[in-house]
Phi, psi and omega in degrees: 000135190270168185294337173287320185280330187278334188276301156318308208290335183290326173290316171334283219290352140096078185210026181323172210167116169255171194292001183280353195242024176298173159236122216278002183276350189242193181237133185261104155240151211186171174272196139341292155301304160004274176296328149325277165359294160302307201242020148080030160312050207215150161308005134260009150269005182330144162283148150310148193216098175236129161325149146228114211291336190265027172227357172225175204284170182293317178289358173244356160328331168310316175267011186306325184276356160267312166321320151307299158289348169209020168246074180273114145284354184287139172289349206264297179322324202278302159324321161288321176284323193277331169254054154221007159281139166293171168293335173276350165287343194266315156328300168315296214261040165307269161294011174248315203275327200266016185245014194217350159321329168278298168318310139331307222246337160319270208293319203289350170265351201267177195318322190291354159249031126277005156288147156287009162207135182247132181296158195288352183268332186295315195270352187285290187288003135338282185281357169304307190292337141333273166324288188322291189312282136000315178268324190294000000 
């Protein structure tokens, strides 16, 4: 069934359904837009995204506010926001993120990723070095 027929067939069954509320047990295959598309996957639906300072190392707390602001793990979302960023936003966080990159990268390798679970600050700036990756 293509993603346009689970979507009708869910409007049938009078079971409209945004993505928090899908059922993540069965499988959605579709492209890219698609799925945008559906599940409203665009920079303005974006999560809000707050840190906790006491959860990242003391020399990258400086970035917590590019962390906030571009460290979207969703591929889709994420990918909307770096092409609907101006060119002078992408540059600050060009040169702001390459100047902390080893140190980023220090940590996201260091003991917390052998824990069975990593704090929500460990996968944001995860995902910042994405963006990061991804806008150059």
């Amino acid at each position: 069934m293509s993603d346009k027929e689970h979507k009708n067939q869910r409007k049938k069954n009078g079971k409209e359904e945004n993505a928090k509320d899908a059922e993540w047990n069965t499988w959605i295959v579709a492209t890219g837009s698609e799925l945008k598309e559906t599940f409203e996957l665009t920079a303005e639906n974006r999560p809000t995204i707050k840190l906790n300072p006491e959860h990242v190392p003391d020399e990258l707390r400086v970035l917590i506010p590019y962390a906030e602001e571009w460290g979207i793990d969703d591929d889709l979302i994420r990918a909307d926001v770096i092409g609907k960023a101006s060119p002078e936003a992408l540059k600050d966080l060009i040169l702001t993120v390459s100047n902390y990159q080893d140190s980023i990268n220090e940590w996201l390798a260091g003991p917390e990723a052998y824990q069975d679970k990593q704090t929500k600050e460990y996968h944001t700036f995860s995902a910042l070095l994405m963006t990061f990756d991804e806008a150059r």
